[in-house]
Every structure is written in structure tokens, then in C-alpha cells.
N, C-alpha and C positions, 0 to 999 in steps of 0.2 A: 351504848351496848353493841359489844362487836357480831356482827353477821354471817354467814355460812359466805355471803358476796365475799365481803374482808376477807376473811381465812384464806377463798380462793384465789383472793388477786398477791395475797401476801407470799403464799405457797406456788404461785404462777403456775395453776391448774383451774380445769375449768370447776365450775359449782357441782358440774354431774362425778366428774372424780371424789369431792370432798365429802359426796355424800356416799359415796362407795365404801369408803373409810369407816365415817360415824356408824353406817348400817352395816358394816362388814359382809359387803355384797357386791359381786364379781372382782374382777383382776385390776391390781394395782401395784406395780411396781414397789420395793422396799426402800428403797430411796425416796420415791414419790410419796409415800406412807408416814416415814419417818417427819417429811418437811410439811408436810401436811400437820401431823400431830406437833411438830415443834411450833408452827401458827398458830395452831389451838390454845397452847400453850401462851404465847408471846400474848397473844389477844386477849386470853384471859375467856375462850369462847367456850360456850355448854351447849352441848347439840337439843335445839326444840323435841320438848317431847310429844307433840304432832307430829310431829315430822317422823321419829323414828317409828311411831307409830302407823302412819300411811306406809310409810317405805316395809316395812313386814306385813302388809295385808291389802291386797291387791283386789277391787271390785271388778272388775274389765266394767267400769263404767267412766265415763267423762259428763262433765258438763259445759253446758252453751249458755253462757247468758249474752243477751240481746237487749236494746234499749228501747225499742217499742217494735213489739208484734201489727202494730197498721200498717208500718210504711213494709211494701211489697218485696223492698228488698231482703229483708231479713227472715222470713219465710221460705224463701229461695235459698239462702246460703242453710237454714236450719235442714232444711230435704236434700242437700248433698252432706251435710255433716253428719243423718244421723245415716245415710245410705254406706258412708263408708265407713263411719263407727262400725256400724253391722259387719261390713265384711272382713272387717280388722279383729272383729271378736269381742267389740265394748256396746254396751247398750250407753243411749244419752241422755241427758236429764235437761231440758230446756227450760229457762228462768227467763221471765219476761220483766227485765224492772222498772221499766214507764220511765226512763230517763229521769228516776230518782237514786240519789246516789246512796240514801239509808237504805232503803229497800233491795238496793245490787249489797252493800255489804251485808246484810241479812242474807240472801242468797250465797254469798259467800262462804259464812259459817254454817249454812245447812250442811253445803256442798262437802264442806271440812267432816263434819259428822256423820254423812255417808259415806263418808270414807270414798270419795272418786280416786280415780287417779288422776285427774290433769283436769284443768279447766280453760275453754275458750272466750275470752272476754272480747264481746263486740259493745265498750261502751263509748259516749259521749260524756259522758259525767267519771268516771273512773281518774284518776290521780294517778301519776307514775308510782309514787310511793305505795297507793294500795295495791298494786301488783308487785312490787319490790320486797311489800310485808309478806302479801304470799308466799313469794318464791323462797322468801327466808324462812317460811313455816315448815318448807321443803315439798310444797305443793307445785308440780308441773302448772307454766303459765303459755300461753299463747295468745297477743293480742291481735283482734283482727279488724279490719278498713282503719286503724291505726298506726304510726311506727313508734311513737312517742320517742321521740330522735335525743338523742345524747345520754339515752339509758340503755341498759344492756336486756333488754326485755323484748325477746322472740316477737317477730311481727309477719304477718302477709298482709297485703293491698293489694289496688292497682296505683298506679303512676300519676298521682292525681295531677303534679305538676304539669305534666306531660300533657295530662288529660283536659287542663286549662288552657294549655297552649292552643290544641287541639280543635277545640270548643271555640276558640276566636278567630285560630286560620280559618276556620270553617265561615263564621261570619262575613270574614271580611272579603272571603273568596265567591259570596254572594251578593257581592257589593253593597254591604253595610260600612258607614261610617260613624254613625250616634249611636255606638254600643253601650248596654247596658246592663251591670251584671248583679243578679238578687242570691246570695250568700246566706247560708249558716254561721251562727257562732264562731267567730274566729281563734277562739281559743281549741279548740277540734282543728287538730296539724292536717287533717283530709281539705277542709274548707281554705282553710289555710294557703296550702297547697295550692288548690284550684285558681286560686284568684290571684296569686302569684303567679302562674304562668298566662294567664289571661293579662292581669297585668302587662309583662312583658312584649306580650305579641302585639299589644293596644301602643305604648309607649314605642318600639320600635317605628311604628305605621306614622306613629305622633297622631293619634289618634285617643288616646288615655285622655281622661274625665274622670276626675275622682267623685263629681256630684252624681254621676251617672252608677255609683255604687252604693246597695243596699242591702243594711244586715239584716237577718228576720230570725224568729223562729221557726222551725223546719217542719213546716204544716203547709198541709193547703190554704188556711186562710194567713199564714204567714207571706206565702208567695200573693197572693190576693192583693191585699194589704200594699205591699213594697208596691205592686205593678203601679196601683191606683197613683200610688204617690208618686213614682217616677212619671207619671207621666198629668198629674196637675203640673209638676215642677220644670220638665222640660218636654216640650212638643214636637221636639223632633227627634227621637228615637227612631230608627230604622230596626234596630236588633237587639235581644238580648239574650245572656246565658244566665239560666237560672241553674245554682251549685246543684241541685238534686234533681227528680224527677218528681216528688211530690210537689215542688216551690213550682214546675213547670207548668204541673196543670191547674195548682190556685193562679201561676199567670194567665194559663191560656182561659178560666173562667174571667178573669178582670177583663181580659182583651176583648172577647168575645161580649162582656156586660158595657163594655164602654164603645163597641158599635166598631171597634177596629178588626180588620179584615187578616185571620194570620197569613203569613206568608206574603197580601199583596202591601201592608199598609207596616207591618211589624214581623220580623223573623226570631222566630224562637229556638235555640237549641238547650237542653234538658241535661243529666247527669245518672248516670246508674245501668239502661235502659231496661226501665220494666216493661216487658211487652203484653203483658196484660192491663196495663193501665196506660199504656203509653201509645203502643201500635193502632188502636182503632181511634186516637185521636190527632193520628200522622203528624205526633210531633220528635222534631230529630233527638237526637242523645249520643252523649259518648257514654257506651253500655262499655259496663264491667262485667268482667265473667263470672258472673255471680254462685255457679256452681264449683268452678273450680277455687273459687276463696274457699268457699264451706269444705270441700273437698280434701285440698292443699293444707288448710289449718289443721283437720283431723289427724291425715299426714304426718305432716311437722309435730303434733304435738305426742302422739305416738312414738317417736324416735325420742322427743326428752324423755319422756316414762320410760323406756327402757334404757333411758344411761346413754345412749348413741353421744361420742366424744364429738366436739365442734359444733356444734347445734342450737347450744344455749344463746349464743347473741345472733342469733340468723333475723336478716330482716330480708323476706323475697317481695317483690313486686311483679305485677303477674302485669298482660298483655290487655290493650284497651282497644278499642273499633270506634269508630264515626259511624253511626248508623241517623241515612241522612232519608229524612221523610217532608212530607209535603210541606212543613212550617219552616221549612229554610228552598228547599230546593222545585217549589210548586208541584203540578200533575207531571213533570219530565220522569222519565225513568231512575228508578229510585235505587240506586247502588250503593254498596258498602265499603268502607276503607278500612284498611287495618292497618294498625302498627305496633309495632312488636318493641316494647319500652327495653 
């Protein structure tokens, strides 16, 4: 069954022109019109009646869905998304779906029947294709700490790659050589990411250990869990990057329960920086700007709702820090490094 995408790539206009057409709403060229409707035709395509339905009735509301309201980061991006929803003129609707994927598409069809206008998906569990159905419902999408790379589905992050790199120059610029790195799910392109450029920086050094890597669930007793095991299995770790800052501080519990000294005996650097869970237990991080993702996605998703031409496949990746604390750098003076991905 052909797609509003299809029509678009066939007609070589973007999906916000095609639906300018179907809704007979703002300016489009008559030639652009005409090849537009001659795709329609060719494809054999019927425009979703959702879809023409959202597009004539406008809520000024969006929604957020998020994959677990515990971990600290996603609260933080929720209070910059709903601060500038407000000043943009939409109110927001926050779905919290426990990193289950029935209960996000449940979410989903609420959202459809309150008629939002645009939805921000922060999932882990989420399919490129459920956001692909969306878009074809003619539902505004925005995927965010995601890029789901090789599809054309609007994205913000940061530079996790970058951010893995980042996370082991650090290490190994504190003279660690038995690094060791505790990861999320690798099917999540963020973790992904991360560990591919930690990768890299280890293999240049000739320092890579593949035994020295460990996949968890993205809990504190995930990180707990990994630490223990890395370190029945090999005794000489000097350092390790855990992908998040929740895996940080189930490691800095194991370290701590297993009578290791942070910073003099093992060096920790962390992922995200929450500084309410992370600052008063002085352990390092490559912090994400976590307000400006919430911020930036609102943004962006705002410009697809109103039709804004060139937008629809935008992927931005926003700016990352080294914020170096006592678990890598001891009591020395504790500065910050930035770098601009």
C-alpha cells in the first residue's frame, strides 16, 4: 500500500508539500499540484482519513512520550519541552511508557484521538516503522536521544559518538590502561554510538579488550550487576565508562560494596550528567544538554506542524561537555571542557 513518503519521493517534494495538496492548505505551486496529484494517481494513493482529519483541527497541544519517568534524565528534557511548548502556544501531554512497547503504541492512539498536533517520541523500544506509520497517518513526528539513521525521521541528540570518544580520551588522559566499558542495549543507535567511539580511542591506544565490555539493562542494579562481574573476571581494571549515569551509580554502589577506593583504586566516568544524582557523588560525566534537547525538539517539531519546507528529514545533534569530578580527576581543581560536536 502506497504512502503519503511514496507520493512524496515520486512527486520529488517534501511529505509537508503533499500534504498541502491532500488538505488544500497554504501555497503550492500548479505544476508542483498537478505532479503531486499525477503520483497519487500512478500509486494508486488515498489520502488517511486521520490524517485529513488532524490537519483541519488544530489542538495547540503536542505530546511527549518518554520511556521511564525514574531515570533523571527524562524529567529534565520533559520541563524544557513543556516550558517552551507554553511559550510557543501548545500545552503538553506527557506519556510515561515503562520501556514497553504495547503500552507506547497505546499512547499513541490516545494521542491520535486527542487530536495533538505533533508528537515527541523519546523511546528505546519504538521501531522505525512505528514512527514511519505515524508520519504516514500525517501525524508530525520528532524523534529524540535517537537518529534512527537510514530513515527519514526528524531527529535531535547529542553526538554520542563523539561523546564515546570523549569519555576514553578522558580515561586514558588519567592514566588508565584496563578500561572498561558497562553499555545498554545495543540495538539503541545512542549506546550504540557510544561504544563505538570508546571503541576507537581504545583500539588506536591498542588498548581495546573486548572481555572488558559489558551489556546490561539500564538500571542501577544493571550497572551493579556488570561492575561485580567485571571485576571477578579481570583484577586489573584501572577505569571504566559506564553508557549512562544511572549504570554509573549502580557501578559506583558495587565499587564502593566491594571495598574499592573510587578514583585511587578504579576511575569512573558516567554518560548524560545528572547533577542531582551525580554531583554530590563527584562522579565525572559527559553531560548532555538536556534542556536544550527538550527545548530544540519542541522547536523543530513546531516548524513540521506548521508546514515549514526542508525540515522533515532534519537530524541536529547538539553540543556535549566533559564535566570531570573527583572519580577520575581526585580533590585537584575540578574544570570543565567543552566541545562543540
Amino acid at each position: 500500500m502506497a504512502t503519503i513518503r511514496d507520493v512524496a519521493k515520486l512527486a520529488g517534494v517534501s511529505v509537508a508539500t503533499v500534504s498541502r495538496v491532500i488538505n488544500k492548505k497554504g501555497y503550492v505551486s500548479k505544476e508542483t499540484e498537478e505532479a503531486i496529484i499525477n503520483a497519487m494517481k500512478m500509486l494508486n494513493y488515498t489520502p488517511n482519513d486521520v490524517a485529513r482529519r488532524l490537519a483541519g483541527k488544530k489542538s495547540n497541544t503536542i505530546g511527549l512520550v518518554i520511556p521511564n519517568i525514574i531515570n533523571p534524565f527524562f524529567p529534565e528534557i520533559a520541563r524544557a519541552a513543556e516550558d517552551t511548548a507554553n511559550k510557543l502556544g501548545f500545552s503538553l501531554i506527557l506519556c510515561n511508557a515503562d520501556n514497553n512497547r504495547e503500552k507506547e503504541n497505546q499512547y499513541y492512539e490516545m494521542l491520535i484521538n486527542k487530536q495533538v498536533d505533533g508528537i515527541i517520541i523519546a523511546s528505546y523500544t519504538a521501531m522505525p516503522m512505528d514512527l514511519l506509520s505515524l508520519m504516514d497517518r500525517g501525524m508530525p513526528i520528532v524523534a529524540l536521544d535517537r537518529e534512527y539513521n537510514g530513515y527519514e525521521i526528524p531527529s535531535i541528540k547529542g553526538d554520542d559518538r563523539l561523546g564515546g570518544e570523549l569519555a576514553a580520551k578522558h580515561l586514558i588522559e588519567c592514566g588508565c590502561e584496563n578500561i572498561a566499558h558497562i553499555t545498554g542495549p545495543m540495538y539503541i543507535e545512542s549506546f550504540q554510538e557510544r561504544f563505538e567511539g570508546f571503541e576507537k580511542i581504545l583500539k588506536e591506544n591498542n588498548i581495546y579488550k573486548s572481555q572488558l565490555v559489558k551489556i546490561e539493562e539500564l538500571s542501577l542494579k544493571g550497572g551493579y550487576e556488570a561492575t561485580k562481574r567485571l571485576l571477578e573476571e579481570v583484577k586489573e581494571i584501572d577505569g571504566i565508562f559506564a553508557g549512562n549515569d544511572i549504570l554509573a551509580i549502580g557501578c559506583y554502589k558495587a565499587l564502593n560494596d566491594l571495598g574499592y577506593k573510587l578514583y585511587d583504586d578504579i576511575k569512573l566516568i558516567g554518560y548524560d550528567g545528572l547533577e542531582s544524582n551525580i554531583n554530590y557523588l563527584e562522579i565525572s560525566s559527559v553531560a548532555q544538554p538536556m534542556y536544550s534537547l527538550g527545548k530544540y525538539a519542541v522547536e523543530l517539531l513546531v516548524k513540521i506542524i506548521k508546514e515549514e519546507e526542508n525540515i522533515t528529514k532534519e537530524k541536529i545533534k547538539l553540543e556535549l561537555e566533559v564535566v570531570k569530578r573527583k572519580s577520575t580527576i581526585g580533590k585537584q581543581n575540578r574544570a570543565n571542557k567543552k566541545v562543540i560536536s
